[in-house]
C-alpha positions in Angstrom: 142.8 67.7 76.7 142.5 70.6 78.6 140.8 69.7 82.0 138.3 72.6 82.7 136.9 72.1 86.2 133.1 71.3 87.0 132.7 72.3 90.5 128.8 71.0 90.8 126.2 69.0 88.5 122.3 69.5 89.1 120.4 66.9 87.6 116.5 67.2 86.9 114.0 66.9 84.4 115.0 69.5 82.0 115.5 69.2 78.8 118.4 71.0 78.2 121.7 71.8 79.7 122.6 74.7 81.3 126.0 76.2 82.2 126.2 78.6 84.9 129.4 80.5 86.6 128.3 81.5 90.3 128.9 84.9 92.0 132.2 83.2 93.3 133.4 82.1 89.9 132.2 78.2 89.9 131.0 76.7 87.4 127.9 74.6 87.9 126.2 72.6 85.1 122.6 71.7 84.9 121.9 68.6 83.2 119.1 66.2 82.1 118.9 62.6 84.1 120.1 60.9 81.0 123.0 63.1 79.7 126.5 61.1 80.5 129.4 62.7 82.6 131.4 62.3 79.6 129.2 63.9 77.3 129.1 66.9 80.3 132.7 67.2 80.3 132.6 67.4 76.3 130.8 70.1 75.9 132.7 72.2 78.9 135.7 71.8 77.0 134.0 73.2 74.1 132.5 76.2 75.6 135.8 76.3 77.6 136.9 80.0 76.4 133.4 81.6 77.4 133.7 79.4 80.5 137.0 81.0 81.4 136.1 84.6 80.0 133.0 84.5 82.5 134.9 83.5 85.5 137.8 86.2 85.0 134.7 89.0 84.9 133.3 87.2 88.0 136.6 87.7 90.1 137.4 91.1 88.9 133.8 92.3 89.8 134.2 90.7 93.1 136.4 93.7 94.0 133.0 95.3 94.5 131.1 92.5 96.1 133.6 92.2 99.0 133.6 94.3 102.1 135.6 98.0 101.8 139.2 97.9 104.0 138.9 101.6 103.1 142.8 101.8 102.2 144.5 104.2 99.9 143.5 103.4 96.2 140.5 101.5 97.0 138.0 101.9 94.3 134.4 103.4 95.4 131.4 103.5 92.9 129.7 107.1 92.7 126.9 107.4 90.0 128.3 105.0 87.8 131.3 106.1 87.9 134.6 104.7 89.9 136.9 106.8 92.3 139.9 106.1 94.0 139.9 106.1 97.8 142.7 108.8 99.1 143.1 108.7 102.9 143.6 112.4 103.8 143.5 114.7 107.0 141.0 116.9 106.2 138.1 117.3 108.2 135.3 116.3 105.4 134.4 113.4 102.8 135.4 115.3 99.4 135.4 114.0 96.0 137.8 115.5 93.4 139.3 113.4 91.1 139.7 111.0 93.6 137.6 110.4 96.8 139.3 112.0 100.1 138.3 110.5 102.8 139.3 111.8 106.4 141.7 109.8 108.8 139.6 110.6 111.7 136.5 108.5 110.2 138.7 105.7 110.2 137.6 104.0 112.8 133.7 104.4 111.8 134.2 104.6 108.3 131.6 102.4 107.0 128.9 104.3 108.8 130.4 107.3 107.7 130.7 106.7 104.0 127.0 105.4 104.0 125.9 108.8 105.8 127.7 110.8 102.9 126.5 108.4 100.4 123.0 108.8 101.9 123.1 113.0 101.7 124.3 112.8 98.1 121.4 110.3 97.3 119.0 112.4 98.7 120.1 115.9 96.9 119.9 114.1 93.4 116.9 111.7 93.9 115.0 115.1 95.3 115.7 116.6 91.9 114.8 114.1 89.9 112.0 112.8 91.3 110.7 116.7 91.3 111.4 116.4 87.3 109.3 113.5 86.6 106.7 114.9 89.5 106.1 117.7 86.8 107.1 114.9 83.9 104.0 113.1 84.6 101.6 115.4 86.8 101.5 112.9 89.6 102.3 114.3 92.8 104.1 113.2 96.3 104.0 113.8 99.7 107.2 113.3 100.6 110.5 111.7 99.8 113.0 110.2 102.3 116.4 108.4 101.8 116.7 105.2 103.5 119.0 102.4 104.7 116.9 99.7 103.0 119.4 96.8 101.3 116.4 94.5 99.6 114.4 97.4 98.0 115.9 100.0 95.6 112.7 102.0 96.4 109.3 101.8 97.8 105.8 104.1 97.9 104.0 104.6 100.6 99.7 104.6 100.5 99.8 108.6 100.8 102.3 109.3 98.4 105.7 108.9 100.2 108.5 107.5 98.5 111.6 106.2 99.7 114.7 105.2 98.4 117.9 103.3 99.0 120.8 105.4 99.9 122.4 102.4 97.7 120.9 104.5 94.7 124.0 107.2 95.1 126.0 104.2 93.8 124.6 103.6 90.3 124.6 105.5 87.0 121.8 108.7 86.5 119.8 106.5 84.3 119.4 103.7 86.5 118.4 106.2 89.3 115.7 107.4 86.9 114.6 104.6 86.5 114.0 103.4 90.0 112.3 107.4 90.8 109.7 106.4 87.9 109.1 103.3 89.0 108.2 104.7 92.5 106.1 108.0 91.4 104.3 105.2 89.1 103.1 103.7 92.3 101.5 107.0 93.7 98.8 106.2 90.9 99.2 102.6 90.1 99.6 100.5 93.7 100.5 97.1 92.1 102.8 95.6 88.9 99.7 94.7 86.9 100.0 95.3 83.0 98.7 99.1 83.2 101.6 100.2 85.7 104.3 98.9 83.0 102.3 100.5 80.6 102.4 103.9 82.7 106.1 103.0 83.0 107.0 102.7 79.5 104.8 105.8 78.4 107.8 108.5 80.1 110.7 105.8 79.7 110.3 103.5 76.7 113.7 102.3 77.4 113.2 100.8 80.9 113.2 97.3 80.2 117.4 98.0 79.7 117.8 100.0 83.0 115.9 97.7 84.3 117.9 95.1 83.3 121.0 96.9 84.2 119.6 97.3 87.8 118.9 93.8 88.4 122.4 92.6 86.8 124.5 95.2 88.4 122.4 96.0 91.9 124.8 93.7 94.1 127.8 95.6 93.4 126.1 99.0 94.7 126.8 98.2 98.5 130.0 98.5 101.3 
């Protein structure tokens, strides 16, 4: 038999047993008090081609999760879509059909690539939140890109909105998504059932960008 390895088991009162591969690829199984080790290690081997299918989509995303070396053919996300790093000696940040980034940022480069990130953020989220603005008929008072890493997006009490420069990173959909969310607030402060509602009126697809946001978000970072 095929030994499949169980790197952690979390016994409780459920009723049912869980499998679950971690951000670094373990594999952890929750279990019921009663259920045997052996019965455990049964039903891994079973599952053991989803097991193993899981974990190799776990290490290849970590690519993303890890922090940038900013080295030639380094892979950078830009709305949704992936771009080879090319370490040039121009004097700018250009994207072609790969992304050109200068030598002399080199020793800042993080800062600098979230600074270009951040302008590009800020010339699409101003359009499209001006879209929905007129969409919907609710207004703003402002909009302002941000470094914020635990929220996609927030809304002030007199109408500001602001948004993560994180945003510049992930698909056009997605970004709609989160600029909806937020204009939703200018008339709705809280996430009772009548916000979702307002939500789901202009985007009755959200629930999958949505989704996609909450699946996807921790690969949108540097």
């Amino acid at each position: 038999m095929e030994e499949i390895k169980i790197d952690k088991i979390i016994r409780s009162r459920r009723k049912t047993i869980a499998l679950v591969v971690s951000e670094n690829a373990a594999l952890i199984v929750r279990a019921p008090m009663a259920v045997t080790l052996e019965y455990i290690q049964n039903l891994v081997f079973k599952k053991r081609l989803w097991i193993n299918k899981k974990q190799q989509w776990v290490l290849r995303q970590g690519r993303f999760i890890r922090n940038k070396e900013f080295v030639d053919g380094e892979e950078f996300l830009y709305f949704g879509q992936l771009y080879k790093l090319k370490i040039w000696t121009g004097e700018n940040i250009v994207l072609t059909d790969v992304l050109n980034f200068p030598t002399k940022y080199l020793k800042a480069a993080k800062p600098r690539m979230m600074m270009w990130y951040k302008h590009k953020a800020l010339e699409i989220i101003r359009q499209r939140v001006l879209f929905y603005s007129q969409l919907t008929g609710w207004k703003f008072r402002s909009i302002k890109v941000t470094g914020a890493v635990k929220r996609w997006g927030s809304c002030g009490p007199m109408g500001s909105i602001n948004f993560s420069w994180r945003l510049a990173m992930a698909p056009l959909a997605v970004i709609d998504y989160v600029v909806l969310h937020e204009l939703t607030h200018v008339v709705e402060k809280n996430h009772a059932a009548k916000f979702w509602q307002q939500v789901k009126k202009f985007m009755p697809d959200y629930k999958i960008r949505q989704k996609w946001l909450k699946e996807n978000g921790k690969f949108l970072n540097l």
